[in-house]
C-alpha positions in Angstrom: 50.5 93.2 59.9 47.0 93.5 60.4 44.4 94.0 57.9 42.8 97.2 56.8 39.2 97.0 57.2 38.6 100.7 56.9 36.4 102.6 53.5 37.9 102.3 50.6 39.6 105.0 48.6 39.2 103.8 45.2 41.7 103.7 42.8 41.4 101.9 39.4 44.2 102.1 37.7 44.6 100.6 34.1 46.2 97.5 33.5 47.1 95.3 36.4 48.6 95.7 39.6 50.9 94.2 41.7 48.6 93.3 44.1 45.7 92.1 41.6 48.6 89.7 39.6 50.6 87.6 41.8 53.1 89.7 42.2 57.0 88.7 42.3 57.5 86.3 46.0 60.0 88.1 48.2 61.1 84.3 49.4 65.1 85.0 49.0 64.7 87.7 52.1 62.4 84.9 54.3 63.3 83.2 57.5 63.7 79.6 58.1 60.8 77.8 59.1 60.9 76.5 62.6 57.3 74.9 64.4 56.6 76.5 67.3 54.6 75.0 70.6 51.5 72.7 69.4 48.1 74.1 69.6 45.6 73.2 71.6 43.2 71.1 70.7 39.7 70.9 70.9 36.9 73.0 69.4 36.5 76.7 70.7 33.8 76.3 73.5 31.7 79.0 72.6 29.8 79.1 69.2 31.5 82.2 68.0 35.7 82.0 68.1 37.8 83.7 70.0 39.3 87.1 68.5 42.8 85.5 68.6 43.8 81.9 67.6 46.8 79.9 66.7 48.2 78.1 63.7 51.2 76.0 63.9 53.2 74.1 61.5 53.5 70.4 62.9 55.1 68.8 60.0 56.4 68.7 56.7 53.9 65.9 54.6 56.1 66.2 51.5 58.8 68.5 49.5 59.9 69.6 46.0 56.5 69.7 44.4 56.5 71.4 41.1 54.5 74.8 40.5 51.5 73.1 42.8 48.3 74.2 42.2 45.2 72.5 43.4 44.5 70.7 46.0 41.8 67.9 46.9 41.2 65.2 49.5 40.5 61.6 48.4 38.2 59.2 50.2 41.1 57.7 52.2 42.7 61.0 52.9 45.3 60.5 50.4 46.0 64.2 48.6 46.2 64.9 44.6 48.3 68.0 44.3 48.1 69.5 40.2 50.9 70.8 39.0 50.6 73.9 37.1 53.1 74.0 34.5 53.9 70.2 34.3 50.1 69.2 33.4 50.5 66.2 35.9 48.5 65.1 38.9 50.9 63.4 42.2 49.2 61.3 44.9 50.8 62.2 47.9 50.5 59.2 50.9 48.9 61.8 53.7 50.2 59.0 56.4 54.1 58.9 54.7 54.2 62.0 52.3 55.1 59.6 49.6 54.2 61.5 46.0 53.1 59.2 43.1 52.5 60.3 39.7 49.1 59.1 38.5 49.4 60.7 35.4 49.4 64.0 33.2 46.1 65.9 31.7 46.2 66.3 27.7 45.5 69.4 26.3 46.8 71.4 28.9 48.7 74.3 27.4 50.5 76.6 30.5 51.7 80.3 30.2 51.1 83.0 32.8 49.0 82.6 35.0 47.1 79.8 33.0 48.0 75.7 33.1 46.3 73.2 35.5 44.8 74.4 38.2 41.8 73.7 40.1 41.0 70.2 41.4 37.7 68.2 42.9 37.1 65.0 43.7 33.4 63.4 42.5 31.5 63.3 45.7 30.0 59.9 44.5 34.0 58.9 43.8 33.7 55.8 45.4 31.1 54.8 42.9 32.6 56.5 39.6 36.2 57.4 40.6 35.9 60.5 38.9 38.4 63.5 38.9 37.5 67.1 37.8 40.4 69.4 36.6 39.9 72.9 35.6 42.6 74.2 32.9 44.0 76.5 30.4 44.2 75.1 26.6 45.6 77.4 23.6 41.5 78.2 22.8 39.8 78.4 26.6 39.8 77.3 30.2 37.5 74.5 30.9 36.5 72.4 33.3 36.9 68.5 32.5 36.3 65.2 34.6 38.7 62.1 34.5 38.1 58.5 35.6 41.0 58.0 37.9 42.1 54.0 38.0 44.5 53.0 40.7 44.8 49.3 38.9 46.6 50.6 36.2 50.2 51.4 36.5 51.8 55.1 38.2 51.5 57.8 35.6 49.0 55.9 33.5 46.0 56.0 35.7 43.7 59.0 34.0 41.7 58.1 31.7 40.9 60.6 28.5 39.3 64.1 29.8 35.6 64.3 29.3 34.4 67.8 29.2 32.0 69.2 31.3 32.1 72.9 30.6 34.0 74.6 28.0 34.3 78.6 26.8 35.7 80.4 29.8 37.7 82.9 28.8 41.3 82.8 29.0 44.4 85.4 29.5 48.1 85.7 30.3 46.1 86.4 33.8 43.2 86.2 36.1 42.0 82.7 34.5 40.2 82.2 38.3 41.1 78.5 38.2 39.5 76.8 42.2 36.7 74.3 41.6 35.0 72.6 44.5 31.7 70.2 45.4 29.1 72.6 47.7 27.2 70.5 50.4 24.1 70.0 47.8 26.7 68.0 45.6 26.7 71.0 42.8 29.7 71.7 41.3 31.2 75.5 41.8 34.3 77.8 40.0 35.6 80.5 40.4 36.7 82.3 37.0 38.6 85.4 36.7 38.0 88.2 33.6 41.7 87.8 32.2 42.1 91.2 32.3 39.4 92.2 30.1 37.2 94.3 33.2 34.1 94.1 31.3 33.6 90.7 31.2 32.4 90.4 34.9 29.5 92.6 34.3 28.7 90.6 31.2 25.8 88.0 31.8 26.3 86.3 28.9 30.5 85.7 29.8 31.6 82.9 31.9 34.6 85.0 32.7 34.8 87.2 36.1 32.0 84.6 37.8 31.1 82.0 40.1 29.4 79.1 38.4 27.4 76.4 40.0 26.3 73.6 37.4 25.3 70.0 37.6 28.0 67.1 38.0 28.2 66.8 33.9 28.2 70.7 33.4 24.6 71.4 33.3 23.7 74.8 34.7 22.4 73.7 38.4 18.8 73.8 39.6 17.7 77.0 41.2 20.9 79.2 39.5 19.5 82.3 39.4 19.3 82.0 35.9 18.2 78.5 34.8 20.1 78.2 31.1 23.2 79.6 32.7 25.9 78.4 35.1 26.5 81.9 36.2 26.0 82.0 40.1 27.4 85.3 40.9 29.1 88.3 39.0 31.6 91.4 39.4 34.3 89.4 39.8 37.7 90.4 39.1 39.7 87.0 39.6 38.4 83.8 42.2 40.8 82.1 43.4 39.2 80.3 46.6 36.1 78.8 48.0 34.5 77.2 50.9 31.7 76.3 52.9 31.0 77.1 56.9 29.2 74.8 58.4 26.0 76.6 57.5 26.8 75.5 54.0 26.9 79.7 53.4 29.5 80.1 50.4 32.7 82.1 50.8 34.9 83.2 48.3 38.1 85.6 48.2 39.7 87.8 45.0 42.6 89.9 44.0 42.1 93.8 43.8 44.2 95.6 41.5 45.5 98.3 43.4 43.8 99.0 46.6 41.5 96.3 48.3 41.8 92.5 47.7 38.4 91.0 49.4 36.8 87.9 51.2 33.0 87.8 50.0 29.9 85.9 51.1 28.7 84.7 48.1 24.7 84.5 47.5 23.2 83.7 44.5 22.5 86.8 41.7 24.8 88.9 43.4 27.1 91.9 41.9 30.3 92.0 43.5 30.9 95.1 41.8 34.2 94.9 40.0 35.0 97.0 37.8 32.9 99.5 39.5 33.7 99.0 42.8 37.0 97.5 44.9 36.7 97.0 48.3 34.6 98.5 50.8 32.6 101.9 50.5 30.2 103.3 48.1 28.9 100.4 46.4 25.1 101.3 45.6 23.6 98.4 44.0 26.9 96.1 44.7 28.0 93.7 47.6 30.3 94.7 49.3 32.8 92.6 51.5 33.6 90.9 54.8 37.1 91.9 55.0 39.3 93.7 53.1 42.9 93.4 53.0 45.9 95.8 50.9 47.3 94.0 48.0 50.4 94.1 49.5 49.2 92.0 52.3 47.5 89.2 50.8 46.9 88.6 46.9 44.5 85.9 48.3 44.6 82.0 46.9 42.6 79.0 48.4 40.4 79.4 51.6 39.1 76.7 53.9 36.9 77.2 57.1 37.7 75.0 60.0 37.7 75.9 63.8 35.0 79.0 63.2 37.1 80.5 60.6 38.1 81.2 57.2 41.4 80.6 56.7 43.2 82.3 53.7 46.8 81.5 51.9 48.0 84.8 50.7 50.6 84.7 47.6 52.2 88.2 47.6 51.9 88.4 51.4 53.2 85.3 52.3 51.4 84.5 54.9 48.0 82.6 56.1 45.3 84.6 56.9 42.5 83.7 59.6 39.5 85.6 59.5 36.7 84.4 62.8 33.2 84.7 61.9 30.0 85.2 63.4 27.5 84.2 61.5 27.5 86.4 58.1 30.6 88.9 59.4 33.8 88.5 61.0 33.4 88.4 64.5 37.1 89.9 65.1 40.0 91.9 62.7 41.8 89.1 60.3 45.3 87.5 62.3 48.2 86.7 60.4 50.3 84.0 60.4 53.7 82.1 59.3 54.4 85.7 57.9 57.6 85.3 55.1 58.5 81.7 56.6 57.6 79.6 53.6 57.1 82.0 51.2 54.2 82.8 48.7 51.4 80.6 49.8 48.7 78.9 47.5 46.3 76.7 48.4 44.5 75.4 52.2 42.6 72.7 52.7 40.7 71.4 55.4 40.0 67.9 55.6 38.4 67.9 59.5 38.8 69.1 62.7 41.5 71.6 63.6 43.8 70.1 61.0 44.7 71.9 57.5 46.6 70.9 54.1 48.4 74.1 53.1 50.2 74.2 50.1 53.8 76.7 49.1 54.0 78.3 45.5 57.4 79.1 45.2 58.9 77.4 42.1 56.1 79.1 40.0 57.9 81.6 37.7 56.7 84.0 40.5 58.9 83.1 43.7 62.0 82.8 44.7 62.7 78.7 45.4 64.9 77.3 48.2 65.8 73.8 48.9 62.8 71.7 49.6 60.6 74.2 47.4 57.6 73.7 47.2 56.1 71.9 50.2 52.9 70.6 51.4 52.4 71.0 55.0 50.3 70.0 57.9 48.9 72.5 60.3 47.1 72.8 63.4 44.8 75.3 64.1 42.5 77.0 66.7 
């Protein structure tokens, strides 16, 4: 189904929606996945992609994850999935798919949509062999870093969680949850307001942001406010980010019951929730790339590879590629692997036309089959 891209009507109900919560997976009713004919290779030849692209499953890396999460590349390529609900980190072989259990992060306390979530590698790992985790306790989310020691034996290789930014509020929802390492080495999240609206138009709440702060948690040089981490605000709950090769900043978040959105993020910004959702009136607000109905996306992780962002949708089970041009999208959004593998959760794009894309069914939210949940490797165009 193609996205909506039209004005907005707005409509802000109370509470939460089914497209601003993950809503229920519909992965009982999907169809068997089945790869179709590879893609081709190579980089698009002109500097802008073409309107259409393609996106095909080429293997299964690995299978019965539990409630997976985050997702993050290691030096060697190796991939460290979170669990959610389990508090655990697996290293899965990304040669062999083989998952190994370095170990489990203390303090985690999951319930809705809270537990362990984001993951990022140190970008000086090879040096300090650091892991950051963002994650819900019973007080906060926070964002913690954990020396990661492949001598030691499986499931006892993290060390003690050393803190790096505390406070950010927490809910039975919208605790935002993606962290990530920009291309100036800063460290970024995306936070969510937990269902209290107000907290994305307060400056002095971590909640409903993006942050950008120092590796040890330090609000970042040249933040538009220099004691705070706060990078942008009017957020209702980020769940992705990525970088094009422009090192311009990209973000996507769930509506509540109209317009679910994929942002270019600048620094001192107002994305306008609760004001605003979606496209249309927004005086004094930015307003979106691309827009999409609730029932189409409830967006998770992004990457950009091939010209394009590339978006795993939860409620609309399917991946999302969105071709830009610069600072817009250079064609309507293309859907695909539409109800094949379910809710999706998190992409990743470690080079070239490749990406890491991760399932979320066995997350209180979907509906899990055999095999449930999978990581698997895509080729795109």
């Amino acid at each position: 189904m193609t996205a909506v891209l039209a004005t907005a009507v707005l409509m802000l109900a109370a509470g939460c929606s089914s497209g601003g919560a993950e809503a229920p997976g519909q992965g009982g009713g999907r169809t068997s996945p089945a790869a179709s004919s590879p893609a081709p290779s190579g980089a698009p030849s002109a500097s802008v992609p073409p309107a259409k692209g393609t996106a095909t499953v080429v293997a299964t890396l690995t299978e019965e994850l539990k409630s997976p999460w985050g997702l993050a590349a290691l030096p060697d390529g190796d991939l460290l999935v979170s669990s959610r609900d389990e508090g655990t980190i697996t290293r899965v072989d990304a040669e062999s798919g083989k998952k190994t259990e370095i170990g489990s992060v203390p303090g985690v306390a999951p319930g809705g949509e809270g537990g362990l979530l984001g993951l990022a590698v140190s970008p000086a790992y090879a040096s300090d062999h650091q892991v950051y985790a963002y994650f819900t306790t019973d007080s906060d989310n926070r964002i913690a870093r954990l020396l990661y020691d492949e001598r030691k034996p499986a499931g006892q290789q993290l060390g003690a969680p050393d803190t790096v930014l505390r406070g950010i509020p927490k809910g039975t929802i919208h605790n935002g949850g993606r962290i990530a390492f920009g291309p100036d080495r800063m460290l970024y999240a995306g936070t969510g307001e937990t269902g209290e609206t107000g907290l994305a138009q307060d400056k002095a709440s971590l909640g409903g942001k993006i942050l950008r702060m120092t590796p040890d948690g330090e609000p970042a040089p040249g933040n538009p406010e220099p004691d705070s981490p706060v990078y942008s605000l009017g957020h209702r709950n980020v769940q992705g980010l990525a970088w094009d090769t422009e090192k311009r900043l990209w973000a996507v978040e769930f509506g509540q019951n109209t317009w679910d959105e994929l942002n270019l993020i600048e620094p001192g910004k107002n994305y306008g929730w609760p004001e605003t959702e979606g496209k249309g009136e927004r005086r004094g607000f930015t307003e979106p790339v691309a827009q999409w109905r609730t029932s189409e996306a409830s967006p998770s992780g992004i990457a950009y590879a091939q010209g394009s962002i590339w978006m795993a949708a939860l409620r609309g089970e399917r991946l999302w590629r969105i071709p830009l041009d610069g600072t817009k999208a250079a064609a309507d959004p293309q859907s695909f692997l539409e109800e094949e593998y379910g809710r999706l959760r998190t992409v990743l794009a470690p080079g070239g036309d490749r990406l890491w894309l991760l399932t979320s069914e066995t997350d209180t939210r979907g509906t899990p089959e055999d095999g449930d949940d999978r990581l698997l490797r895509l080729k795109v165009s």
